[in-house]
C-alpha positions as CSV (number, residue, x, y, z in Angstrom):
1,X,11.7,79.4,11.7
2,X,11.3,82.7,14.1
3,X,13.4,85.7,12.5
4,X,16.2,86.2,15.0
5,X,17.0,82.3,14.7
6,X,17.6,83.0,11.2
7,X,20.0,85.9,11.8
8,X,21.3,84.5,14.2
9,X,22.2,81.2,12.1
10,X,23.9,83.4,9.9
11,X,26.1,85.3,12.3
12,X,29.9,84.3,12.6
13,X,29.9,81.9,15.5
14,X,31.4,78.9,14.0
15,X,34.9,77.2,14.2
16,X,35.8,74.8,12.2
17,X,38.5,72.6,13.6
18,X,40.3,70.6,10.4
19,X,43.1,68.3,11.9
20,X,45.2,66.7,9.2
21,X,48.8,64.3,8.9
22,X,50.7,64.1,5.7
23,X,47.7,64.9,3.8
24,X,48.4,67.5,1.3
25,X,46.7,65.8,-1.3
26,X,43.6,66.7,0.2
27,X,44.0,69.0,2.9
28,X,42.9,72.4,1.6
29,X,40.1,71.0,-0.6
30,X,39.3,70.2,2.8
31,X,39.6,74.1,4.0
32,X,38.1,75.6,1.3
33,X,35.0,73.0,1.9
34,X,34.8,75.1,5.2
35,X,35.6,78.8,4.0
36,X,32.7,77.9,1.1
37,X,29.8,77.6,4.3
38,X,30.1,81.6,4.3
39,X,29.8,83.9,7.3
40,X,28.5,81.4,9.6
41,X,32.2,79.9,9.9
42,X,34.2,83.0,11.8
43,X,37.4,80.8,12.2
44,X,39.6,78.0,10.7
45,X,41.5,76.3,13.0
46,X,43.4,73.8,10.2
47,X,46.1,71.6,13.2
48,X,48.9,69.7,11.0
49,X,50.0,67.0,13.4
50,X,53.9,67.4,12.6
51,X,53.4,66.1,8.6
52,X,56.7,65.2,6.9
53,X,55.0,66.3,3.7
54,X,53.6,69.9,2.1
55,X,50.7,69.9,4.1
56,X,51.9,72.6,6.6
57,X,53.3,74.6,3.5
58,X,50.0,74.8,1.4
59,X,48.2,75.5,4.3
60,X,50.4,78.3,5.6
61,X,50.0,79.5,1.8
62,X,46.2,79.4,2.2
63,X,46.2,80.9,5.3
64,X,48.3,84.2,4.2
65,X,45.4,84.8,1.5
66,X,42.2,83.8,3.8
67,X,42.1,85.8,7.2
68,X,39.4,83.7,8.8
69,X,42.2,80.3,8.3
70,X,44.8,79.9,11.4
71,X,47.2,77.1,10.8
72,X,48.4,75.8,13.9
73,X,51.7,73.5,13.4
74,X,52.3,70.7,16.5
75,X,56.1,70.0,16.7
76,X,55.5,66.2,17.9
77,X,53.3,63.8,15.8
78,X,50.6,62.5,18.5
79,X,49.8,59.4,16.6
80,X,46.2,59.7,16.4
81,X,43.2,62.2,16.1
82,X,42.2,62.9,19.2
83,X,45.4,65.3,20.1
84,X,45.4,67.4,17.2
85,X,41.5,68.1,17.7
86,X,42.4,68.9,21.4
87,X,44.5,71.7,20.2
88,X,41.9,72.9,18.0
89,X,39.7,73.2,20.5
90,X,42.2,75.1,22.8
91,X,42.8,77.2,20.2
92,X,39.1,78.1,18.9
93,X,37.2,81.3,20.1
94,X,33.5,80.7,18.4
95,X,30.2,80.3,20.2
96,X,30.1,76.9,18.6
97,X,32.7,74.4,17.4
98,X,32.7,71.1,14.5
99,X,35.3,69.3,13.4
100,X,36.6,68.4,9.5
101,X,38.7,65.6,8.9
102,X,41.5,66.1,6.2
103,X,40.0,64.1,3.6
104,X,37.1,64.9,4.2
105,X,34.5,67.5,3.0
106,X,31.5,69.8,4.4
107,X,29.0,69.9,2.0
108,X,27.5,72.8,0.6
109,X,25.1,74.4,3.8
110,X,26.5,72.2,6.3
111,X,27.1,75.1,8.7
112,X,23.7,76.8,8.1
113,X,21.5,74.1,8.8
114,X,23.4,72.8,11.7
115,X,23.8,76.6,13.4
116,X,20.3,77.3,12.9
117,X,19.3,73.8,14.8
118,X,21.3,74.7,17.4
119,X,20.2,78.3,18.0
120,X,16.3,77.5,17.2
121,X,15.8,74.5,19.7
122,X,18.8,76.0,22.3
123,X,20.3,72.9,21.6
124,X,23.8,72.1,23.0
125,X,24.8,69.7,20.0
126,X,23.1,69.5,16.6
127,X,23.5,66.7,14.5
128,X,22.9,66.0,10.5
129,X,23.3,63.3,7.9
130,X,26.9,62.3,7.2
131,X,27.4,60.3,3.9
132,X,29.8,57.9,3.4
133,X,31.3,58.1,-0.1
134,X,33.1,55.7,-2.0
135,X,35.9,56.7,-4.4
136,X,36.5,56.3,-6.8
137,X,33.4,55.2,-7.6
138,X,31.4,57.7,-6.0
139,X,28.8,55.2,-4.8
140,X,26.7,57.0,-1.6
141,X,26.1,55.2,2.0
142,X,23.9,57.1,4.3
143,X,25.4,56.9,8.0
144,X,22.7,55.7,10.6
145,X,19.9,57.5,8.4
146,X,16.9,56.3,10.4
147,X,18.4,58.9,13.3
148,X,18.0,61.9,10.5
149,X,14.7,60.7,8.9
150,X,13.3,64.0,9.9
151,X,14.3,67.2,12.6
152,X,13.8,66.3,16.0
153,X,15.1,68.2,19.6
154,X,15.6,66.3,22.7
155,X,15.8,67.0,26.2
156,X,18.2,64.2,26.8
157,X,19.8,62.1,25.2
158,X,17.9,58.8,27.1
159,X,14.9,59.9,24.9
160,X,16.7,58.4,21.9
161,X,18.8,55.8,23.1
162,X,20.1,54.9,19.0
163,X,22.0,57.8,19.7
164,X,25.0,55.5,20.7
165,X,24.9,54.1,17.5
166,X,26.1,57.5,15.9
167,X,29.8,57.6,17.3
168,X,31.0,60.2,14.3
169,X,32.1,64.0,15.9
170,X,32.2,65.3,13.0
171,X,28.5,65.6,11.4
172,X,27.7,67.5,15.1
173,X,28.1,71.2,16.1
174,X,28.9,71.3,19.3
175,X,28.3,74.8,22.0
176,X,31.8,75.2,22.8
177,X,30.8,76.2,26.4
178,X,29.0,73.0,27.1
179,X,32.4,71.5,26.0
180,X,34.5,73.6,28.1
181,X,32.5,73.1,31.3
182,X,32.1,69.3,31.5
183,X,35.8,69.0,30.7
184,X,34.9,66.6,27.6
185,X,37.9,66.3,25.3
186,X,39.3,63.3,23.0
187,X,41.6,60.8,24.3
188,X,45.1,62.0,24.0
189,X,48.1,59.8,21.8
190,X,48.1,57.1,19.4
191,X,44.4,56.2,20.7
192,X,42.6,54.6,17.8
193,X,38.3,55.0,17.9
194,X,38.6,58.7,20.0
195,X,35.4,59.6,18.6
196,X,33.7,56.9,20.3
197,X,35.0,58.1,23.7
198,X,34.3,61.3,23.0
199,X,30.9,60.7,21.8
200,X,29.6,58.8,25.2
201,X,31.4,61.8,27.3
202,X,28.9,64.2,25.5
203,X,26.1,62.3,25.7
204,X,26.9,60.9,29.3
205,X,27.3,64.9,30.2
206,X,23.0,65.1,29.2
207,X,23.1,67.8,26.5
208,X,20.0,69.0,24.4
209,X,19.8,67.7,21.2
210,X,18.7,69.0,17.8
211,X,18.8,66.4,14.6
212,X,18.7,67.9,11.1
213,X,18.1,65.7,8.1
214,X,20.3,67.9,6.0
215,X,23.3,66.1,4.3
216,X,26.6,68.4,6.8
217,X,29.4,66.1,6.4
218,X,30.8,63.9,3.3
219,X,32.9,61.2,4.4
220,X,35.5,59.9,2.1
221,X,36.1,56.1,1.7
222,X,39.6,55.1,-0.1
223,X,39.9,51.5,-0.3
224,X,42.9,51.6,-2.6
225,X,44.9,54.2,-0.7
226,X,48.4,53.5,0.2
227,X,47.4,54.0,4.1
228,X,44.2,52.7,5.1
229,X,41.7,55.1,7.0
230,X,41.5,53.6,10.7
231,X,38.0,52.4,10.3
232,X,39.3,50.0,7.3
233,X,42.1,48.6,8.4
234,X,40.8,45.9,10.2
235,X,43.7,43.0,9.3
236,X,45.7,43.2,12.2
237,X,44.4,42.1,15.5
238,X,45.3,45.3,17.3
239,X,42.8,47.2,15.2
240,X,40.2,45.2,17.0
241,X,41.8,45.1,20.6
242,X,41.6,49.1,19.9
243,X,37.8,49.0,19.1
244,X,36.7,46.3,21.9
245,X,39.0,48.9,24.4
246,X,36.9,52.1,23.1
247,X,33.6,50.3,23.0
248,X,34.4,49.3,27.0
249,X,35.8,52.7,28.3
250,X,32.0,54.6,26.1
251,X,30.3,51.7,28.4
252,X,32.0,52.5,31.1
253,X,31.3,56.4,30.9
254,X,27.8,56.1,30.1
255,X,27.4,53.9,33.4
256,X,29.5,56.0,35.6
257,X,27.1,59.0,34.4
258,X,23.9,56.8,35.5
259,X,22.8,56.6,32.0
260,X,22.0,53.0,32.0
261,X,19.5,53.1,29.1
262,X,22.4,54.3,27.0
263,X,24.7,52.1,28.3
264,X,22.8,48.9,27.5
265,X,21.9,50.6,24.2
266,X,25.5,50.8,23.5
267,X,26.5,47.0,24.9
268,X,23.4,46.0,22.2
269,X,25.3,48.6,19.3
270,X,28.4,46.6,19.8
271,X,26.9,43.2,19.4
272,X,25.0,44.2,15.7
273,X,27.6,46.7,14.9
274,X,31.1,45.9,15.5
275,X,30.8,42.0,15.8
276,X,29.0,41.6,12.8
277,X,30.9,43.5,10.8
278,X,34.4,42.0,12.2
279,X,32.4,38.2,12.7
280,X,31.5,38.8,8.0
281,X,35.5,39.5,7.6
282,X,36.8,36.5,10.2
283,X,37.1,33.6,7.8
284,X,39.1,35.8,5.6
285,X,42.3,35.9,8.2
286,X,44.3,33.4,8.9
287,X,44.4,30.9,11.8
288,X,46.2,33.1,14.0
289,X,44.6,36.2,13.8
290,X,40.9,33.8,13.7
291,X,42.4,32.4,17.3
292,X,43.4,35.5,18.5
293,X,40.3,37.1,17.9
294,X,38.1,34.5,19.3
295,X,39.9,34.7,22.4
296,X,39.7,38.1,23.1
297,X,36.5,38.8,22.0
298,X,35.0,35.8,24.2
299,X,37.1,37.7,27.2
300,X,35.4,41.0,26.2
301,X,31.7,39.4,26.2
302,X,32.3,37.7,29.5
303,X,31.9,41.0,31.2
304,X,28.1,41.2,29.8
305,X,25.4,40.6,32.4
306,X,22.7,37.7,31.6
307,X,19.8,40.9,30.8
308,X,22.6,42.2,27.8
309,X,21.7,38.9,26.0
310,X,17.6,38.2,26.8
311,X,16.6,41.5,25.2
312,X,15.7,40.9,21.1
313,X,17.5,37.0,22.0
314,X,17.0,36.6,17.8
315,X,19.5,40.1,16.7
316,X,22.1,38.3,14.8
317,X,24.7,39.7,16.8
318,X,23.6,37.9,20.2
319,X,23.5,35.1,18.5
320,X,27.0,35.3,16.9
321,X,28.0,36.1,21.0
322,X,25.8,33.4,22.0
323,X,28.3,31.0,19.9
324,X,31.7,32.6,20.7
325,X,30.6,32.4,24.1
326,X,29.9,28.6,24.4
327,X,32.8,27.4,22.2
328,X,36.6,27.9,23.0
329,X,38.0,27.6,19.7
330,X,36.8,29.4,16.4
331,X,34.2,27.3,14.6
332,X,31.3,27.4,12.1
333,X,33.0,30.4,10.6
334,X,31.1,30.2,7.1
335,X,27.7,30.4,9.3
336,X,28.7,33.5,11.2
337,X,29.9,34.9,8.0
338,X,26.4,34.6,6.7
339,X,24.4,35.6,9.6
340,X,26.6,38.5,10.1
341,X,25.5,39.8,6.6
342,X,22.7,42.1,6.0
343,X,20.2,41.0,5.6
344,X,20.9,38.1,7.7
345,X,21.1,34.5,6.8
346,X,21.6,31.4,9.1
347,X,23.0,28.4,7.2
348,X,22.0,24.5,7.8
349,X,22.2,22.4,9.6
350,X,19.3,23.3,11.5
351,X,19.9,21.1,14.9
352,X,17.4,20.2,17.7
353,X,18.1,19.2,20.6
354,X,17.0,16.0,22.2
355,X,13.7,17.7,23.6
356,X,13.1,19.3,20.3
357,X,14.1,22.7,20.5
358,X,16.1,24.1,18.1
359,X,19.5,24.6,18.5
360,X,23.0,25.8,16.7
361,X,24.1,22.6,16.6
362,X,24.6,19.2,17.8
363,X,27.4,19.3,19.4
364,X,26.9,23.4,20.8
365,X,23.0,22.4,22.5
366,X,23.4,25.7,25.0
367,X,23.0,27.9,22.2
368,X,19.5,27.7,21.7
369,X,17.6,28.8,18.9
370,X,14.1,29.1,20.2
371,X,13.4,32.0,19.7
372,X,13.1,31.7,15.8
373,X,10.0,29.8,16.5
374,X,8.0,32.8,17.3
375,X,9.7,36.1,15.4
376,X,7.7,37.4,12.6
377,X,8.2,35.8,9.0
378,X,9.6,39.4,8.3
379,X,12.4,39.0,10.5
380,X,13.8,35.3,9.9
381,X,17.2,35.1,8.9
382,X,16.2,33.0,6.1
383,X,18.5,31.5,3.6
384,X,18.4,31.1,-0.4
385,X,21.2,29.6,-2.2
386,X,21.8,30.4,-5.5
387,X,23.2,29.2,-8.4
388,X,23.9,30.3,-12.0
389,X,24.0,28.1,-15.4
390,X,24.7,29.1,-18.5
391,X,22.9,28.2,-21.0
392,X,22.8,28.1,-25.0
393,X,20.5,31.0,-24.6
394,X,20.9,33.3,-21.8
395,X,22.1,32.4,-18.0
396,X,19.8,30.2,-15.7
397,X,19.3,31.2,-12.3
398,X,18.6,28.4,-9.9
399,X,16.7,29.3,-6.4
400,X,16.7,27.2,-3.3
401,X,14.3,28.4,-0.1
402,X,15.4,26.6,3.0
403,X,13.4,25.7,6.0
404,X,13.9,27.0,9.3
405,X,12.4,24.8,12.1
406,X,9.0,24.6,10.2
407,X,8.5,28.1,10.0
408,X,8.8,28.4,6.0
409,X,6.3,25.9,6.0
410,X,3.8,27.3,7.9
411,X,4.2,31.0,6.3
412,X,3.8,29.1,3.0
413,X,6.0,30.5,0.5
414,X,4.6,31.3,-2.8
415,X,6.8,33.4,-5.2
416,X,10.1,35.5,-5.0
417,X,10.8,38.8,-6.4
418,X,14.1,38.8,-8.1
419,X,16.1,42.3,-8.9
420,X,19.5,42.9,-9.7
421,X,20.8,46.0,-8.0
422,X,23.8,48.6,-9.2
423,X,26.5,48.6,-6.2
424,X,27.1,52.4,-7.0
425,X,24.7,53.9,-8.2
426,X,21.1,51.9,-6.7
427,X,18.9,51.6,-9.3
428,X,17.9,47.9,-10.5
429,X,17.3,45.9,-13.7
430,X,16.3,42.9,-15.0
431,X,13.1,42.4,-12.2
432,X,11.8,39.2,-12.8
433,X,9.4,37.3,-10.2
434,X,9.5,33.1,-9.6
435,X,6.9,30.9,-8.6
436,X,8.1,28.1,-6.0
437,X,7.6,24.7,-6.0
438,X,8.1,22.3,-3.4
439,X,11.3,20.4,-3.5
440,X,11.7,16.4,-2.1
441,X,14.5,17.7,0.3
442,X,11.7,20.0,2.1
443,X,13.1,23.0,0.6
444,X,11.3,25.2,-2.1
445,X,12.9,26.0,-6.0
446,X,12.6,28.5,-8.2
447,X,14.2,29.7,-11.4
448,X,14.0,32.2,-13.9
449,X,16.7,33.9,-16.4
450,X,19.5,36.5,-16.1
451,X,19.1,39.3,-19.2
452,X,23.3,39.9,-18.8
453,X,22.7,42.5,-22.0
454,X,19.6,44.7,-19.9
455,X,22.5,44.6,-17.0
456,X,25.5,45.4,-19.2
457,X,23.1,48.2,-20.8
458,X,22.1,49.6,-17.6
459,X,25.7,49.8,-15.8
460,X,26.9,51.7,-18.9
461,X,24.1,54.3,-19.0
462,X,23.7,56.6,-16.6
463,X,20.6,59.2,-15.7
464,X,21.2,62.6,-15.0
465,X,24.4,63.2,-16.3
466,X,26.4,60.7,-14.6
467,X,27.7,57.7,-15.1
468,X,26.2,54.4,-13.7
469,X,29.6,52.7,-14.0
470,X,32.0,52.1,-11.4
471,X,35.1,54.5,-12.7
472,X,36.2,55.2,-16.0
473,X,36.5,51.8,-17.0
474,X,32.7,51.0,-17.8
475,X,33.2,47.9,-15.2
476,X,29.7,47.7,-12.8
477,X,29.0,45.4,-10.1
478,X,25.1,44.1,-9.8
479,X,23.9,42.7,-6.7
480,X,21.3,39.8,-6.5
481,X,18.2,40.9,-4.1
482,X,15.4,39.1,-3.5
483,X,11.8,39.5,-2.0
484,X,10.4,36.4,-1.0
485,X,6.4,36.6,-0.6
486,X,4.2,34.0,1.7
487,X,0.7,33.3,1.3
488,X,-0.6,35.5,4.1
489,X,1.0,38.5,2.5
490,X,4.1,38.9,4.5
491,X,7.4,38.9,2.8
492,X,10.7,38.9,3.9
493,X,13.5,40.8,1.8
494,X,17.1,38.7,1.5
495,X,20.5,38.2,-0.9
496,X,21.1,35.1,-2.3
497,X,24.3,32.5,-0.1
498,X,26.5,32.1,-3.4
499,X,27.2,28.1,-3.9
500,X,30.7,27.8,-4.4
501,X,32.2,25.4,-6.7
502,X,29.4,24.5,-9.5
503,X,27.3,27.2,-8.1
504,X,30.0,30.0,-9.0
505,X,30.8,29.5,-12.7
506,X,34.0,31.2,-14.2
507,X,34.3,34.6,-15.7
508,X,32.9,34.3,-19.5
509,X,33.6,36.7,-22.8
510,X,30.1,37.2,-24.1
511,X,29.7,38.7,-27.9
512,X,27.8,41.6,-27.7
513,X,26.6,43.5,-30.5
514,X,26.7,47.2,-28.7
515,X,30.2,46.3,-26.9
516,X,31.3,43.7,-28.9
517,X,32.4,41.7,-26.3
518,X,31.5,41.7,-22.4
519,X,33.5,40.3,-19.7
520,X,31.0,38.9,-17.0
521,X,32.1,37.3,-13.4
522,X,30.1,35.8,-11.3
523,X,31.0,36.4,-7.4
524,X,31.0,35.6,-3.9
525,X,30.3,39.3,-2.2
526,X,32.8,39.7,1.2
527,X,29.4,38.5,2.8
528,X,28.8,35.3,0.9
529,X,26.2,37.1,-1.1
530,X,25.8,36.4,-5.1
531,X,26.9,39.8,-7.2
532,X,27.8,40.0,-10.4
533,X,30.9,42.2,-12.3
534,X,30.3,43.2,-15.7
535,X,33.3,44.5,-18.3
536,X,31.8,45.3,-21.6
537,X,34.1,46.0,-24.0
538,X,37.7,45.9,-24.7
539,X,38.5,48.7,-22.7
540,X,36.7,47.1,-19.8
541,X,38.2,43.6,-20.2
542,X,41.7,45.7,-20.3
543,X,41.1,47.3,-17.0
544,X,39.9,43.7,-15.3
545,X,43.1,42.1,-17.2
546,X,45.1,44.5,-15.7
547,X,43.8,44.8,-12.1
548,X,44.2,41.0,-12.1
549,X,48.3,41.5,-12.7
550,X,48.7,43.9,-10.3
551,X,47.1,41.7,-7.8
552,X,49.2,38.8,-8.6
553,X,52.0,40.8,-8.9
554,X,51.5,42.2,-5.1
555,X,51.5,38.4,-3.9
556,X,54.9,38.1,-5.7
């Protein structure tokens, strides 16, 4: 990197804008994650959105000990995030501007790497690597990591149309000029999904882009909070009017600004994002939130021309449209599930229709399912059921390939690669590899044997320091993953469909001689995949024991 970028990158020219609500459990750990990035960060603009709480308090404490901290109190709560962070950025005076979510982090360098983009390429927005992390656990989820495999700077943003797909403001550094001039703020209120209008308003404006692959923002997940993050609660209906209303109005934006490359590239992130991942969850509600649902999101699909749905026809996601589309009630809800999941999986039956061509179903012939008959092996959305037996000696897992319109056939299947992998921490055990044999059905079995104690052993122990175990409790959670080989060396990497009923055997105590006794359970995953929760010892059993009464007590 040239000298003066350097300096440059280490000059004060950043504010940091750290909007929090009621938050003081986590607000200043927040701050101080800013104040740690060093002389980069000239200003804190910390905006407490009317909190009922000590959040204003400990920040105003903060704030009378740290000179670069302003605390900025509103004296109306807006209901959202996108009026606190308009304040912030009425209020901030730094060449460049980010923003910091309450309970949230910046991660050590954050600043650095993101101000030195930005001043070395003359970028108007850098952007980095934002984690996702799930407490407690601590388990780490890259966010759209292919965009930060490595540093890149373009002209536009058309030269990278996956851009849509990052809709996060926070792991960017914006030029607060560029900001200022094209009038691009968030939406103001209780508007839920801001940062996805706010994102297509800065790309729609044409700014030059730097990417970083450097970690600059640590996002935390907490599933057993007593109020759900927007992005997780997803069980009323509104939450997904909200997201189908954001996802229209950054369409609309990106159109209006003649960037029709990024508008079809954010119609197509809306099909294998936001469907999917509300499509896995839908047989979960109940029947009026499944109707409700259907209804609107077939009115929000009707508005996509006939070219949104011929490009990549196979994405899961066009085909889950494809479905909603032709049928006016909910249906086949346990085959969306599944080939929403990732990887995907499309269940039987496996229709035709009177000329032959493959189809969803009988009875739904417009869907076709063509396609399939030509995308590579690698790509199927191939499906494996599994089951697990116990056994005198060990557990017995049970493999079953399906066909899929002759194309398993033809690829010839020969073995599959079976690996059980920690949920938290990623490593695997227990890697065992299956020949298959042909079955009288037309499907292909396999089966091999679970080592419980390699799995039990390996969620206890952890590398590094840390521990591989999911909290203090010593519980861990193995996923199955499988790599199923053909003969002409293409494989194509899947989870297991979990076989409910004598597929799914009930939890079982099994003697151990390290732990005693181990608690295993055998489960469905949220998307119908086969994972496996492991207990060992009396402590762990204690701690499942336990969070099963609190469950039954909170259906009381």
């Amino acid at each position: 990197m040239r000298p003066h970028a350097t300096h440059t990158a280490r000059a004060p020219q950043v504010g940091v804008i750290v909007i929090g609500y009621n938050d003081a459990a986590h607000v200043t750990t927040a701050v101080r994650s800013a104040l740690a990035q060093g002389p980069a960060v000239r200003e804190i603009v910390a905006v407490d959105d009317c909190s009922t709480d000590d959040s204003a308090d400990l920040l105003a404490r903060l704030a009378a000990t740290e000179p670069r901290l302003r605390l900025v109190r509103r004296r109306v709560n807006s209901g959202g995030c996108g009026s606190p962070r308009n304040t912030g950025l009425d209020r901030v005076t730094s060449p460049y501007v980010m923003f910091l979510d309450s309970d949230d982090v910046l991660p050590p360098g954050a600043v650095d790497a993101l101000l030195a983009a930005a001043t070395g390429a003359g970028a108007d927005v850098a952007s980095g690597l934002c984690v996702r992390r799930e407490l407690p656990e601590g388990r780490e989820v890259p966010w759209q990591a292919s965009l930060y495999a490595a540093h890149a700077v373009f002209e536009r943003p058309a030269q990278r149309p996956r851009l849509v797909h990052d809709t996060l403001c926070v792991n960017k550094l914006y030029r607060t000029d560029f900001l200022r001039d094209h009038g691009i703020r968030f939406p103001e209120g209780p508007f839920l999904y801001e940062d996805f209008v706010f994102t297509a308003r800065v790309l729609a404006a044409g700014p030059r882009l730097a990417l970083v692959p450097d970690r600059v923002y640590v996002w935390h997940v907490r599933r057993s909070a007593g109020r759900l993050s927007i992005s997780l609660d997803r069980a009323d209906i509104t939450n997904w009017r909200a997201r189908t209303e954001a996802c229209r109005l950054a369409y609309e934006i990106l159109l209006g600004a003649e960037q029709k490359e990024l508008a079809r590239a954010a119609r197509a992130k809306f099909l294998e994002h936001e469907l999917r991942m509300y499509a896995r969850e839908l047989r979960s509600r109940d029947a009026q939130y499944q109707h409700a649902w259907w209804a609107h999101t077939r009115m929000y699909l009707a508005d996509y021309e006939a070219s949104d749905w011929t490009h990549n026809p196979t994405a899961p996601g066009r085909l889950i449209g494809r479905v909603i589309l032709a049928s006016p009630e909910p249906r086949d809800l346990l085959r969306l599930r599944d080939l929403a999941a990732r990887p995907a999986r499309l269940l039987p039956p496996y229709a035709h229709a009177p000329d032959g061509t493959p189809v969803w179903s009988a009875d739904l012939p417009q869907v076709t399912l063509e396609p399939l008959l030509t995308v590579p092996v690698r790509l199927l959305p191939l499906t494996v059921d599994a089951e697990l037996r116990p056994r005198a000696r060990g557990t017995l897992l049970r493999l079953r390939l399906h066909e899929l319109y002759g194309r398993v056939a033809r690829a010839g299947p020969e073995e599959v690669e079976v690996e059980w992998r920690h949920r938290t921490r990623g490593h695997t055990r227990d890697c065992r590899t299956a020949r298959f044999a042909p079955a009288l059905d037309g499907s292909w079995s396999a089966e091999t044997t679970v080592d419980l104690a390699a799995l039990c052993a390996g969620g206890t122990s952890g590398t590094s320091g840390t521990s591989g175990t999911s909290g203090t409790s010593g519980i861990s959670t193995w996923d199955l993953r499988l790599r199923v080989r053909f003969r002409n060396g293409a494989y194509r990497e899947v989870t297991a469909h979990t076989l409910t009923g004598a597929g799914l055997p009930r939890r079982r105590i099994m003697v151990s001689i390290r732990y005693a006794v181990v608690l295993v359970q055998p489960y469905a995953a949220p998307s119908g995949a086969l994972a496996l929760r492991m207990a060992p010892g009396l402590r762990g059993v204690m701690s499942v024991v336990r969070g099963r009464l609190r469950r039954l007590l909170h259906c009381l």
